[in-house]
N, C-alpha and C positions, 0 to 999 in steps of 0.2 A: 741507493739505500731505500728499501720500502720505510713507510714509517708506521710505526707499531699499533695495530689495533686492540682496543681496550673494548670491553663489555661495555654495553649500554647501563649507567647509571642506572640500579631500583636497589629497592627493598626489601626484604623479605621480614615477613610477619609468620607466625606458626602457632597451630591450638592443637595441643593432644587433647584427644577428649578418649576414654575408657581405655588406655593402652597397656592391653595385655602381653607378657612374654614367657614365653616356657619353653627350656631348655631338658625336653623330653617330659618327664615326670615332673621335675622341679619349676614352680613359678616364681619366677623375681620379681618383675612386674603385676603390680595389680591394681587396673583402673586408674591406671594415673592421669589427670586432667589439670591441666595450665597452659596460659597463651606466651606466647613471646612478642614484643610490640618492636618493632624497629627501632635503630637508631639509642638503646637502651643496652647497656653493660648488665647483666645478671649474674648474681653469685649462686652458684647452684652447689647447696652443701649438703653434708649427708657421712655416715661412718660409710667405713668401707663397704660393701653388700648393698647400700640402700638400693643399687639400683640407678643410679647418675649416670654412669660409663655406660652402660646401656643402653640407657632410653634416649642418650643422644648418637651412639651409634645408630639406633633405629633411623632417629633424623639423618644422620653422615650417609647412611645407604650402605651402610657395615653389617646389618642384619636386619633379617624380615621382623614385622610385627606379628605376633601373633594371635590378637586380638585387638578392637577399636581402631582410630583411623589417627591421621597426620594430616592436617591443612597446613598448604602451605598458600599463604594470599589468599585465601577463601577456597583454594581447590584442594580435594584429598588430593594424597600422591601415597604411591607404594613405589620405593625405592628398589631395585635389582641391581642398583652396585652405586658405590660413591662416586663413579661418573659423572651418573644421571644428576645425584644430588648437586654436584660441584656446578652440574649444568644450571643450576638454579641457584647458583653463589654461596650451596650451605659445605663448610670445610671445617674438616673437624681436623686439631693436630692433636696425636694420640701421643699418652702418656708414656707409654715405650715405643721407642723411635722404630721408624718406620724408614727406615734408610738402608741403600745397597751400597756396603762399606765399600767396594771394587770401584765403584763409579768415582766421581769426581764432583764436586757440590752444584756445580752447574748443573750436569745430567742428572742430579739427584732431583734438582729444584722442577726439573721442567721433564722428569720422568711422565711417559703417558701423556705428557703434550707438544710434545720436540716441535721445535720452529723448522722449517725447512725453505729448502731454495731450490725450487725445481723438485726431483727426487732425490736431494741429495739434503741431510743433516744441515742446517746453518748454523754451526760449532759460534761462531765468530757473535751475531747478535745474541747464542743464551750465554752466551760468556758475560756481552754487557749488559745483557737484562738482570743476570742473576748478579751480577755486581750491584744493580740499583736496588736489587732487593736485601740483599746485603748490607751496604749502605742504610737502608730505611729500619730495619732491626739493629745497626751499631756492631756488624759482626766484621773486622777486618782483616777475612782471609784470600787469599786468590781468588775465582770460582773455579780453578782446574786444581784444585787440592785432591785428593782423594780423602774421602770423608773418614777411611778408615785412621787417618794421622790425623785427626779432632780430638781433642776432648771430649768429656761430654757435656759444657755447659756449651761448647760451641756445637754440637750437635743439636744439640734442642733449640739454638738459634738459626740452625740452616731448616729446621722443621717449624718454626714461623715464619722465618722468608719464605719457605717453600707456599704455603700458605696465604700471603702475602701479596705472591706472584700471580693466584690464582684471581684476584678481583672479587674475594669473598666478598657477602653480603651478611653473612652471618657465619661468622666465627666462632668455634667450639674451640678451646683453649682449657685442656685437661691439664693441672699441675704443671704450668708453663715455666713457674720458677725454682722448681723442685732442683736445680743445678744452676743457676745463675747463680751470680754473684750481684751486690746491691747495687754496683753502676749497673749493669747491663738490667740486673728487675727495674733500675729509674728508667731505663731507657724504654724498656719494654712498654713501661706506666705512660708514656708519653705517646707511644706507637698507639695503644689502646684509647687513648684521649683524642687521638688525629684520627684514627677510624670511627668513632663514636659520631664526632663533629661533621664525619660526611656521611652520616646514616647507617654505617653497620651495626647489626645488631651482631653482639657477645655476647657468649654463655662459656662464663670464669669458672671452673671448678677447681676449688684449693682446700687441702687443709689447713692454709695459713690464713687466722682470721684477721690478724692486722692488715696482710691486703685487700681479704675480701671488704673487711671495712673501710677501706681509703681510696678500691677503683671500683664499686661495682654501683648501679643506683637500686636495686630492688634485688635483694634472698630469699631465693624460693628453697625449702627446704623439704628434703626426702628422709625417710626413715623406712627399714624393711619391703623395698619396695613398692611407696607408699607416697600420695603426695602429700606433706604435712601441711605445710601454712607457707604463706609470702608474705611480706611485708617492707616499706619502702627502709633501704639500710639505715639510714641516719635516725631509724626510730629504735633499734635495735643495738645494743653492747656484746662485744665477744663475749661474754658472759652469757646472757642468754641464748645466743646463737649457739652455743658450744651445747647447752641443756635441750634446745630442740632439736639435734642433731643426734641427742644418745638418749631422750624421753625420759631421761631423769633429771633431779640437781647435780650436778656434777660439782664434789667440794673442789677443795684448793689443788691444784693443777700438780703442783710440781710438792712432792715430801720438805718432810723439815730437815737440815740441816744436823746432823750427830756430827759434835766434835771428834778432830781425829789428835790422838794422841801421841804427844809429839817425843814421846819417850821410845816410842817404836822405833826400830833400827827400817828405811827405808826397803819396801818391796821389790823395788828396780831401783837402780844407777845410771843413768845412760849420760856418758863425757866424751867429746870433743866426737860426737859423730859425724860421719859426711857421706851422702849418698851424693855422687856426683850428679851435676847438673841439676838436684832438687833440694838439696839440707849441706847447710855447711856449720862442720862442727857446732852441731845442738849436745847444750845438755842440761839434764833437765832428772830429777826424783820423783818417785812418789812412795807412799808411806799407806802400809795396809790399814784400810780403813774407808782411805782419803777418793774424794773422786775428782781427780783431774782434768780439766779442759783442754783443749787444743785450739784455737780461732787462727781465723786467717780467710785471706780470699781465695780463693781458684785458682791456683797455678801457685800459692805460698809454697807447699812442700811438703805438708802434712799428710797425704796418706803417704805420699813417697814414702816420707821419714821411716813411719811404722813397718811400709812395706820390704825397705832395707833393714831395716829389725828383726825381720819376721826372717831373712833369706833368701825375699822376693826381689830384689834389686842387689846390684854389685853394690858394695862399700868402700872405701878409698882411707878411713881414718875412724878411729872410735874407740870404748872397750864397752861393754854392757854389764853390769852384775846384777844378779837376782840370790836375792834373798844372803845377799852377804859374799857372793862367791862370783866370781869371774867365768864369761861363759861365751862361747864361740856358738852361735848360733848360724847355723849351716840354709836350713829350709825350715818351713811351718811344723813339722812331725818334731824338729830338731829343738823347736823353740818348747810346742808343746811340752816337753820331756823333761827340759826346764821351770816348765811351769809359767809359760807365757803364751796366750791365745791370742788370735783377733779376727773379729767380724766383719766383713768386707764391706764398702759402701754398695757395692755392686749387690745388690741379693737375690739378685736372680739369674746373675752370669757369675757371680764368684762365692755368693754365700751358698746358697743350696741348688742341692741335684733338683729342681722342680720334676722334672718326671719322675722321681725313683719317689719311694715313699715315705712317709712319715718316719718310719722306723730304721728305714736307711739310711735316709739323711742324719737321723739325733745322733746314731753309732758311729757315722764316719770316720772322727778324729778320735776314737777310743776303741779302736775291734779290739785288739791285745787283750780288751777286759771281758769281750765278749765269743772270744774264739780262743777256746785253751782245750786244745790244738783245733774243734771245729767250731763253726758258729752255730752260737746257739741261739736260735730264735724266738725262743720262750724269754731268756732274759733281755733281749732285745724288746718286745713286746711288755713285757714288766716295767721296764727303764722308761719305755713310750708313756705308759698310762702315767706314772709319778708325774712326767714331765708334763704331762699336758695338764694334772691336776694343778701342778704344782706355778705354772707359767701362765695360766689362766689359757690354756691353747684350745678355743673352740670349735670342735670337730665333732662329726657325729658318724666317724665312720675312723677305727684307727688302723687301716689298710687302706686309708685313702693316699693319692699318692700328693703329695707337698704343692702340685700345681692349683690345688681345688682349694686350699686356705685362701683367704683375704690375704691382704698386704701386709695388715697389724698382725694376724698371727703367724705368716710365715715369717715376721720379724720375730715374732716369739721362736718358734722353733730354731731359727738358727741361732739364738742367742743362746736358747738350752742344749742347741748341739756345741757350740763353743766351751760350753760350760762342763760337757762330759769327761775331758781328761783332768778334770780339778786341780783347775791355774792359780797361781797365787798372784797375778795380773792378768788384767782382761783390757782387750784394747776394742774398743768400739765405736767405727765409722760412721757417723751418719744413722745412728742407731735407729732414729725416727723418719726417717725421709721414706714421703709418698703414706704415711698411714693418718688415720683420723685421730679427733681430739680424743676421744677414748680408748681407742689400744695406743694413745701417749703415755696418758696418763697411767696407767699400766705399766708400761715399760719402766716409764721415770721409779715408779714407786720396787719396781725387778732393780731398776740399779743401786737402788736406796739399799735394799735387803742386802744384797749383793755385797756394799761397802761395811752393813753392821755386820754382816757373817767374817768380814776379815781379809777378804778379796780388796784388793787396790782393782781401780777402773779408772781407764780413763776412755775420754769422752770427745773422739773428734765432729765438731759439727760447724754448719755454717750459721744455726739457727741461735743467734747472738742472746735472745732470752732465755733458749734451752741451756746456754752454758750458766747465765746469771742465775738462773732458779735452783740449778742443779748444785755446779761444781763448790767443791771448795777451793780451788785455786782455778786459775786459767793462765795457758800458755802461750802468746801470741807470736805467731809466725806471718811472717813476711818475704819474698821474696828467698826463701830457703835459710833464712835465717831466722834464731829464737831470740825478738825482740825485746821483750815482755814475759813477765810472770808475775798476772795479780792476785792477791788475797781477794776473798769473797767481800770485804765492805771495801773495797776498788771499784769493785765490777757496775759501770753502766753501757748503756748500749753504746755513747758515744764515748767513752775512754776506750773500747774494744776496737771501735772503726777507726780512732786517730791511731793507734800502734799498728793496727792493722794496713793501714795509709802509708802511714809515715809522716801523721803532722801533728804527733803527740811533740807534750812541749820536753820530753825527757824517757828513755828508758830504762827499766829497771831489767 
């Protein structure tokens, strides 16, 4: 048995200095200038557009520069593919995975650098390599899995093993924990702390500021393409971090609370449901007005649940009523008709068509209103402009097609395309996952309106303050069951993790 050769220990240090990017006519990039020092965690924050996923692509060897230079160790370098880059330890794990579901996690991890034996594949040592890498991120699957049977909190963990494997020296880690769960983000936290200690340099980019404030040592922060300010973290509160990200004061995060009225006959019913293998017998109300939580860990059962609701998963036991009446929901079209929507966590494999446009995306789940007997485009176009005035959706072209929005406002649009068959429940996954503090705050304040218009919403997410700020009650699931259901003066972060555990001292 050969024994494994590792990269020579170094560094890598990096200075943009004037780094320009244009994507034909459009500039993103303009003059941006900051160094990277070794062995240093950086939080690189910014709204969606600033410009972040970019300029470190440029460093990953994902796109040309196209203007000013990149030092890496004191030498420019122009990258012509992330090769070359990796050749010099810099690896970037991209925000949307980057994985061939067909393969198997092993060949995924050591794609483009296959160990061999002779001319022949050595299956055998990337099996136990990619176990040790595996192992070192906390991920406990096979390596001959086929990736396409992952989740996806376990995908985004074979995409920093994979990373991992390579003997980075400087790790780009875009929204790493946007699908974790809080054991597997401790664990990551710890991975990040072991790499730091033997000199890699990280660049964190997250919208979640409680991590950038508890792993990163210095926030350099981007706005429009633009380098703002840096500063060492510990001098800085999510509070300001959040105002130099969108160049204003940004008030109070999350709306006030409107009583829900408890005289109102409940929106939904939902008794003794069971989606086999993921929800057993849940039941659970809600009441127009009210905006519902859903908490739990990754693999609890909560979108299942929805998605057996909706007519996307087989059912085994249940009955559902809306709005007083008793109702067989068949598929998504069947539910809608009913007057029950919902918005996928996936939003760019299940919520919207990205290539098709603005305007065919918003009508999707409503042509009937806009095809009597043909479609008509002019009202389609009408419905687009309300919605975009109306959802704050910024666009400056409204034939653009849905792929050219940000993250925050393709989360807008599809919330207003869910919205088009006027549901008397709206069920929303993960409503804020992958956008910035300012199309949050947006949104939170869309679901507010949303509850005083008369809409019941509820609200599935992993983001344990988003439910505290928001919901008026919270649902806690576990292991396919509905643990828990707390009132809003319940709610802290750690009564949400002990039901969500299972080391609450009682459930209700």
């Amino acid at each position: 048995m050969t024994q494994q050769q590792h990269p020579p220990r170094r560094t890598v240090a990096v200075e943009f200095e004037q780094v320009v990017k244009a994507f034909g006519p459009v500039q993103v990039l303009h003059g941006v200038s900051f160094s990277l020092e070794p062995g240093r965690v950086y939080g690189l924050l910014g709204e969606n557009g600033a410009g972040k996923s970019t300029l470190m692509k440029i460093l990953a060897g994902y796109e040309p520069i196209t203007g000013g230079s990149v030092h890496v160790n004191g030498e420019p370098q122009v990258f012509a593919s992330s090769r070359e880059a990796e050749a010099l330890g810099i690896v970037l794990i991209h925000q949307e995975f980057n994985l061939a579901e067909d393969l198997s996690v092993a060949q995924n991890i050591f794609l483009g650098h296959e160990k061999k034996r002779g001319w022949l594949l050595d299956d055998a040592a990337m099996d136990r390599d990619a176990a040790a890498a595996l192992a070192q991120v906390g991920l406990k699957v096979d390596p001959r899995t086929k990736v396409r049977r992952l989740i996806v909190a376990e995908k985004q963990l074979v995409e920093i093993a994979k990373a991992v494997s390579r003997h980075a020296r400087l790790l780009i880690m875009d929204e790493p924990t946007a699908t974790l769960t809080p054991g597997e983000t401790e664990r990551l936290f710890r991975l990040i702390a072991q790499l730091r200690a033997d000199g890699v340099t990280i660049v964190y980019i997250s919208h979640k500021l409680d991590e950038v404030e508890r792993v990163t040592d210095e926030v350099i922060v981007m706005r429009d393409g633009r380098f703002v300010t840096r500063a060492p973290t510990a001098e800085l509160t999510r509070h300001q971090m959040a105002n130099l990200m969108v160049g204003r004061e940004l008030a109070d995060l999350y709306p006030p609370r409107d009583p829900v009225t408890a005289a109102h006959a409940p929106a939904m019913q939902v008794r003794d449901f069971s989606v086999p293998g993921w929800a057993d017998s849940a039941s659970f109300e809600v009441r127009p007005g009210e905006i519902l939580g859903f908490a739990g860990l990754v693999g609890a059962g909560r979108t299942e649940l929805f998605e057996g609701l909706l007519g996307l998963r087989p059912v085994s036991a249940g009955s559902v009523e809306i709005a007083g009446k008793p109702v067989q929901l068949r598929n998504p079209r069947d539910a809608a008709r009913h007057g029950l929507t919902y918005l996928s966590e996936d939003r760019k494999g299940k919520g919207l068509h990205v290539h098709l446009g603005l305007r065919q995306n918003l009508t999707l789940m409503a042509l009937e209103r806009y095809a009597q007997p043909w479609l008509k485009p002019e009202a389609e176009r009408s419905a687009l402009a309300a919605a975009v005035k109306d959802f704050g959706i910024r666009t400056g072209d409204l034939d653009a097609r849905a792929s050219s929005l940000s993250g925050g406002n393709q989360q807008k649009l599809a919330l207003a395309k869910v919205l088009q068959p006027k549901p008397k429940v709206v069920v929303l996954d993960e409503p804020t996952r992958g956008v910035d503090v300012g199309a949050k705050r947006d949104i939170y304040f869309l679901i507010q309106r949303l509850a005083r218009e008369g809409l019941a919403v509820i609200v599935v997410s992993s983001e344990l303050m988003e439910l505290i700020g928001l919901c008026h009650r919270v649902a806690v699931m576990r292991a396919g069951r509905l643990v828990a259901t707390l009132d809003a003066d319940q709610l802290t972060e750690e009564e949400l993790i002990a039901h969500a555990t299972g080391t609450a001292a009682s459930h209700a």
